[in-house]
N, C-alpha and C positions, 0 to 999 in steps of 0.2 A: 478052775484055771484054764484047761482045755475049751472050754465055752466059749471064755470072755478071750483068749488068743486067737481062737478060730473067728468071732466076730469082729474082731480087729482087723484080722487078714481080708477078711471080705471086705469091708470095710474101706481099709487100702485101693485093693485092687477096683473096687467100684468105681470109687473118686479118680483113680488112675485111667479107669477105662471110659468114664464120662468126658474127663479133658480129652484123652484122645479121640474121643469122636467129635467133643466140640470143634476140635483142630481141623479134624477132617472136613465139615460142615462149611468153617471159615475159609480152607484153602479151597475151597470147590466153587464158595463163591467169590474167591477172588480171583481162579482161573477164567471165569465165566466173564466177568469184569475187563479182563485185560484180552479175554478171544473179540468180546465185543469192542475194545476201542482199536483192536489190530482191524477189523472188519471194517471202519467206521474211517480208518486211516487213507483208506484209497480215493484219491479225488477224482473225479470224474467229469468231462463235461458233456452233458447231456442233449442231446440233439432232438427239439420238440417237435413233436406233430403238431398240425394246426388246431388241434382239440386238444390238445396238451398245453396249447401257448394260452389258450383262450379261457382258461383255469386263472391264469394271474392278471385279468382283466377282472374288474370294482365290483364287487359284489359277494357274498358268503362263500365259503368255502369251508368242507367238512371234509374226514378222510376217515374212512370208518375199516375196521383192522378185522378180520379174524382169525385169531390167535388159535398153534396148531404148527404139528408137522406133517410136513410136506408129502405125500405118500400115505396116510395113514387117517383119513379123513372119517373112516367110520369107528373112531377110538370115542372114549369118552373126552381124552385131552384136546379134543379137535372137533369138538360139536362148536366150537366158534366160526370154525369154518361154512360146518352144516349151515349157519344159521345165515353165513352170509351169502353162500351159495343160492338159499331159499329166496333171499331179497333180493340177489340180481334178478333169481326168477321173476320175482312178481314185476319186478320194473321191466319186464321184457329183454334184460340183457344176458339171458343165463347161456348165450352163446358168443358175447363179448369178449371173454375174458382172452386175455393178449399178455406172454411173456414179457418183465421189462428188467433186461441186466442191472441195471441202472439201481434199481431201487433192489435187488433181489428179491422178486415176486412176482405176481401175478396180478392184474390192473384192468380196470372198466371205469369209464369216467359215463358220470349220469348225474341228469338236473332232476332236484327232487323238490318242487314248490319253489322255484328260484332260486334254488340253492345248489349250486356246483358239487357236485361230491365223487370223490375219491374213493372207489372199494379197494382194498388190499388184501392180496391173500400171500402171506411170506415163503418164500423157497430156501427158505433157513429152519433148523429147530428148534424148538420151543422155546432152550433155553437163550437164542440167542435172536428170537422172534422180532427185537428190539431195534436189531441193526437197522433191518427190514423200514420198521415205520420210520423211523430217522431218516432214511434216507428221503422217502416218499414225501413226508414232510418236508424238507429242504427242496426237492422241486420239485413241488406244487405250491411253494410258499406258504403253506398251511400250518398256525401255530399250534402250540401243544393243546390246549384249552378247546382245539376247533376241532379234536382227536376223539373217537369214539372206539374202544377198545372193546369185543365181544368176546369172551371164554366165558371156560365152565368154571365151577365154584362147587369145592368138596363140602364147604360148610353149608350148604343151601342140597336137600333132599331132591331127585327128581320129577319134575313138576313144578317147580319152583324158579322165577326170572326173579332179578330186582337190579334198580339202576344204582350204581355208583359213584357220587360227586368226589376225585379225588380220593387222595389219601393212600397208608400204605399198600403195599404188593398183598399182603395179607397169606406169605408163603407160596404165592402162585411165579414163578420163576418165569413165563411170561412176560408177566404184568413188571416184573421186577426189572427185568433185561431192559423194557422200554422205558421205565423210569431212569435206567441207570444212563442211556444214550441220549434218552432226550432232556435229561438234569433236572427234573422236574416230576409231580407225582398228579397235576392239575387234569389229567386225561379223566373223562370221564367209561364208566366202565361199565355195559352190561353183563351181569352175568348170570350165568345159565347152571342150576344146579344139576349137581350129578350123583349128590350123595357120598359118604363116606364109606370105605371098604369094608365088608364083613367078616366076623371071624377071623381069622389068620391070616388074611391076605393083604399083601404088603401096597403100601402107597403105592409104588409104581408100576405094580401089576394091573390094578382099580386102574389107573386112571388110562394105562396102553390097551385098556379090553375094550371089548367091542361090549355092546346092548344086547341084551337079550331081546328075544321076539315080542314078551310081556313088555318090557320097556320100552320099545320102539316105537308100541302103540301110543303109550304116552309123552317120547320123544316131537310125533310128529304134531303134536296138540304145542307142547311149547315152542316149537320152531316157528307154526304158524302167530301164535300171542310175541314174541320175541319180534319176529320182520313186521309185526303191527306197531308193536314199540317204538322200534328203529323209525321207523316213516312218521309216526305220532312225535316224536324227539326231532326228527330233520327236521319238521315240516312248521316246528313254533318259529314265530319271531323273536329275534333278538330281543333282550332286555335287560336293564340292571344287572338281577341276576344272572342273568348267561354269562355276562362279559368278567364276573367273578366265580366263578367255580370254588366251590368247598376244598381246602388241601389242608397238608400238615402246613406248622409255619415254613417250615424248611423248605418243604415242595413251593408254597406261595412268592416269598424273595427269589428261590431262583428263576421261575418263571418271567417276575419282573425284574430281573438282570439280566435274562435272556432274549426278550422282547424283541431289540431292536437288532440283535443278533438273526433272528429268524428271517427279518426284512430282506438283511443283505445278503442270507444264504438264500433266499430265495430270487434276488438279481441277478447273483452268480449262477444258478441252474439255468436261467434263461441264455446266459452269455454264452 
């Protein structure tokens, strides 16, 4: 009797202590949700350089992200950044980078084979990395699909890049925040593995730590194959394919609901 009462109590309190952390999980990300549409609330009009203006003149345009906070560049959560710091390098702009209120971040505009491209690095946190490309997107007139998003990836070992056509956040709070701003999931995604945490150590210790000096060796081999990526990815021509990106259905309808929405937020940034 003693047995089967005491595993009943366990029992209870298990199922009791799962709801309540589910709770906690969902209210977390629904504060996340509503910090990012208070952020996203402030209208702004945007006063362009002549190489700002010259972005929304005929022709491709990309805006490629890396994902990350601000300050903290040498974490495992912010080797997206590493990665795009490394490409302004090779494109000779690793001394470009220029404050922009505007989008809250950090901005270099560079033609990569005819193609206009937007770098972003956000001065928001990770979890709210989202506001950031929304904005930048809106003026530069740049649609979600024309979005190249770089972070790390706990499911992928380090050593390991692979591209990503759409589809869900896959737990990366990132990825999820710009899905959640830009209403859509069509972003395409590098990502950069990092490996899962060892032993006892908690997700978000893994992913705020810095590399060890073993790792970094092999950091600097994927950063180099990753800004290869990036320039092999800018540098195709449009196609069929390009102009449909892989997404859930959900992400795909809103993209084409959105459409013609991104046109006119991007007149209005010009005005």
């Amino acid at each position: 009797m003693r047995d089967g009462s005491f595993l009943s109590k366990f029992c209870m309190f298990s199922s009791h202590f799962f709801k309540k952390l589910l709770n906690f999980v969902n209210m977390r990300r629904l504060l996340t949700r509503v910090i990012n549409r208070v952020l996203l609330s402030g209208q702004f009009k945007a006063t362009m350089t002549e190489a700002e203006a010259e972005i929304h003149t005929e022709g491709r345009r990309k805006l490629v992200v890396g994902l990350g906070n601000p300050g903290m560049e040498g974490t495992r959560h912010s080797v997206g950044m590493a990665v795009l710091r490394a490409f302004a390098a090779r494109l000779g702009g690793a001394d470009c980078w220029r404050s922009d209120r505007h989008v809250s971040g950090e901005v270099i505009l560079l033609e990569v084979q005819q193609t206009r491209v937007v770098l972003l690095r956000p001065r928001l946190l990770m979890n709210v990395n989202g506001v950031s490309v929304a904005k930048a997107a809106g003026k530069y007139g740049i649609k979600p699909e024309d979005i190249l998003l770089v972070h790390d990836e706990m499911d992928k070992p380090l050593g390991k890049i692979a591209l990503k056509h759409g589809g869900s956040a896959r737990g990366h709070n990132g990825v999820r925040s710009c899905v959640d701003c830009l209403q859509t999931d069509v972003m395409l995604r590098l990502r950069v593995g990092i490996g899962r945490p060892s032993g006892k150590t908690s997700v978000d210790r893994h992913v705020l730590s810095r590399f060890t000096s073993e790792e970094q060796k092999v950091l600097e081999s994927v950063v180099v194959q990753s800004v290869d990526l990036l320039i092999s990815q800018l540098s195709q021509s449009d196609s069929p394919q390009d102009s449909q990106p892989a997404s859930s259905p959900a992400g795909g309808r809103q993209a084409a609901q959105r459409r013609e929405g991104w046109s006119e937020n991007s007149t209005a940034a010009q005005s």
